[in-house]
C-alpha positions as CSV (number, residue, x, y, z in Angstrom):
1,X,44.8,11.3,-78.3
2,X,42.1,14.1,-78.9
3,X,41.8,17.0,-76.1
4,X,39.5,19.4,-75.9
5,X,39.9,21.9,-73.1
6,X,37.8,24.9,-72.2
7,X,37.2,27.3,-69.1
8,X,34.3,29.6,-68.3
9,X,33.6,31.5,-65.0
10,X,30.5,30.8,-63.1
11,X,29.1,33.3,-61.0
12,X,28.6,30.1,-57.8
13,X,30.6,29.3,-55.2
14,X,32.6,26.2,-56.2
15,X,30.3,23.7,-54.0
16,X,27.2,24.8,-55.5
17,X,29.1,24.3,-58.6
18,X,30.5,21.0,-57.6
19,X,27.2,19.5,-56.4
20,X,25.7,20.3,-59.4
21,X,28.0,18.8,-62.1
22,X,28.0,15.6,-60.2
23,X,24.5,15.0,-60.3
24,X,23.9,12.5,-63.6
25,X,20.6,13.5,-64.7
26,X,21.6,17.3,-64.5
27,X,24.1,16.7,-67.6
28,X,21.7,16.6,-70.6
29,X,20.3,20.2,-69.0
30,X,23.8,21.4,-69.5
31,X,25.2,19.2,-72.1
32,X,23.6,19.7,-75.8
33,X,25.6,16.1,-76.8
34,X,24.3,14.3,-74.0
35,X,20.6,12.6,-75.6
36,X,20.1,10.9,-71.4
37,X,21.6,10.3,-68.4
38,X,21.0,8.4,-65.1
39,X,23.1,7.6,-62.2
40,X,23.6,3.4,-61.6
41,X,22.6,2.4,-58.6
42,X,21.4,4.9,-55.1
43,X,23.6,6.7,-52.4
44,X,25.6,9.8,-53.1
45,X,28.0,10.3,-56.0
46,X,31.4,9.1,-54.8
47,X,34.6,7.2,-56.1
48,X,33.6,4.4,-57.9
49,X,30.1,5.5,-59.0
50,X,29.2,4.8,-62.5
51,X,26.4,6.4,-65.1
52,X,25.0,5.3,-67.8
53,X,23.9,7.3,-71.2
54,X,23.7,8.3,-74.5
55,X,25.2,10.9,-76.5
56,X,25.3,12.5,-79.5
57,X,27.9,13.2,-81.6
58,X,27.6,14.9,-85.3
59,X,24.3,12.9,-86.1
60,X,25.7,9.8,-84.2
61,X,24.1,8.2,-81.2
62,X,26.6,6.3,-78.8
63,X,26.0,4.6,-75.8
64,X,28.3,5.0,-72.6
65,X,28.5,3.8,-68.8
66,X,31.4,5.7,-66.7
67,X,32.7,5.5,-63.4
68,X,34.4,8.5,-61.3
69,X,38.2,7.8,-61.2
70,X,39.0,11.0,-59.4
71,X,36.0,12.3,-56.4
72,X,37.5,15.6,-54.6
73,X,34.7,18.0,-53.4
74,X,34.5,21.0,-54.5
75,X,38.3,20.9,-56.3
76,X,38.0,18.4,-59.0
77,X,36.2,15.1,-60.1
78,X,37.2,12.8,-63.3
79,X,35.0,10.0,-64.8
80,X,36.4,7.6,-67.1
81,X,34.6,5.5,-70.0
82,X,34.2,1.8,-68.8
83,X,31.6,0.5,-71.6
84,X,30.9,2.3,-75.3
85,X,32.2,2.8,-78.1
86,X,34.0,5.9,-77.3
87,X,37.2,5.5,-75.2
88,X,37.1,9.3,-73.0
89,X,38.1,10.7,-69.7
90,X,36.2,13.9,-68.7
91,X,38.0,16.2,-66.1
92,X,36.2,19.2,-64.1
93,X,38.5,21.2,-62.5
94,X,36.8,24.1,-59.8
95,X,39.0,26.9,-58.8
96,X,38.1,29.8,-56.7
97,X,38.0,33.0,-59.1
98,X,36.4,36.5,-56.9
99,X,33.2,36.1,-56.5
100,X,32.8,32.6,-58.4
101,X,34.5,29.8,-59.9
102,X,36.4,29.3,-62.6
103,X,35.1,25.6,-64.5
104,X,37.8,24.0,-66.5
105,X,36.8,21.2,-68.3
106,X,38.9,18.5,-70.0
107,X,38.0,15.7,-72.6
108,X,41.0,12.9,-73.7
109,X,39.4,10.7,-76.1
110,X,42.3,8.0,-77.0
111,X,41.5,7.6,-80.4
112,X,40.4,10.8,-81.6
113,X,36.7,11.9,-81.7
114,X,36.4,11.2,-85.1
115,X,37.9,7.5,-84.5
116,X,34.3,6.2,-84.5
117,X,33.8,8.1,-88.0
118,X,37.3,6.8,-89.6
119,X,40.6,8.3,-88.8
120,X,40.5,10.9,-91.6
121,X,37.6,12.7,-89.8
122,X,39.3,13.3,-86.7
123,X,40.2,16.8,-87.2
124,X,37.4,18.2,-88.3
125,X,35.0,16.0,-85.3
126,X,37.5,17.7,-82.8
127,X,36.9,21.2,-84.2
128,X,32.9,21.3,-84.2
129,X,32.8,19.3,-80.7
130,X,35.3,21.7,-79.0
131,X,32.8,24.6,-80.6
132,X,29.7,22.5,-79.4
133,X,31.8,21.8,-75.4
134,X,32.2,25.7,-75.5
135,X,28.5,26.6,-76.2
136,X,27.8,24.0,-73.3
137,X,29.8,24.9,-70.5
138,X,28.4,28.8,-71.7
139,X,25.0,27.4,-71.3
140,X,25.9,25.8,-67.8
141,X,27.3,29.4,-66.5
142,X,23.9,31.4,-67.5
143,X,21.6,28.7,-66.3
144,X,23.4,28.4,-62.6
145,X,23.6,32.4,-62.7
146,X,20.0,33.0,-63.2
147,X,18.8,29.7,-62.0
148,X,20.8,29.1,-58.9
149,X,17.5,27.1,-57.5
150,X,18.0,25.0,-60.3
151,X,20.5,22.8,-58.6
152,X,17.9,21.2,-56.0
153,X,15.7,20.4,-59.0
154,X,15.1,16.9,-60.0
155,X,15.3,17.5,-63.4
């Protein structure tokens, strides 16, 4: 199984933090690998809600749906891959850090990243995605910092 595991510090109080991770069509602002995103169905995110999208991945395009496995505001949420080709769980862990929140976020794909490119790829998939998950979440802390607005935004 592939992991990727990164942390960054946002300068937002874990609920604003929380709120906005959640929110499906927030993730290709954040997310350079995600191509779309959309929440399935209306209400509020909770267990059981699914999303559908696309990513991409090192020039390949991949379809996904998820579901959250694990819904505990602000502390931690955990969606799982129910349809794709990709077989992933992503964590978000939020802990309280001074002033902010310390963001850990987790990837387990179970057959490697690079399964989907043949098995020999998997090291060197796992090594430019975990650079590509860092530049993300790096991304995500500056545009909540300066943009804290941004998380009512429909975008």
């Amino acid at each position: 199984m592939a992991v990727i595991e990164e942390s960054v510090f946002i300068s937002r109080p874990r609920q604003e933090v929380f709120d906005f991770l959640i929110k499906t069509s927030n993730i290709p602002v954040w997310d350079s690998s995600v191509v779309q995103a959309e929440q399935i169905g209306d209400g509020p995110v909770a267990l059981g809600t699914r999303a559908r999208g696309t990513s991409k991945i090192m020039g390949r395009r991949f379809d996904w749906v998820t579901e959250n496995t694990h819904f505990d505001p602000p502390k931690k949420s955990v969606i799982r891959s129910v349809e794709g080709d990709l077989d992933f769980t992503i964590s978000n862990t939020l802990e309280p850090q001074g002033d902010g929140t310390r963001l850990t976020y987790r990837i387990d794909a179970a057959s490697g990243l690079g399964g989907v490119f043949g098995k020999l790829a998997d090291p060197f998939v796992q090594k430019a995605h975990t650079r590509t998950v860092r530049a993300n979440l790096e991304t995500l802390a500056d545009l909540l910092a300066e943009h804290p607005e941004h998380e009512e935004n429909d975008t």
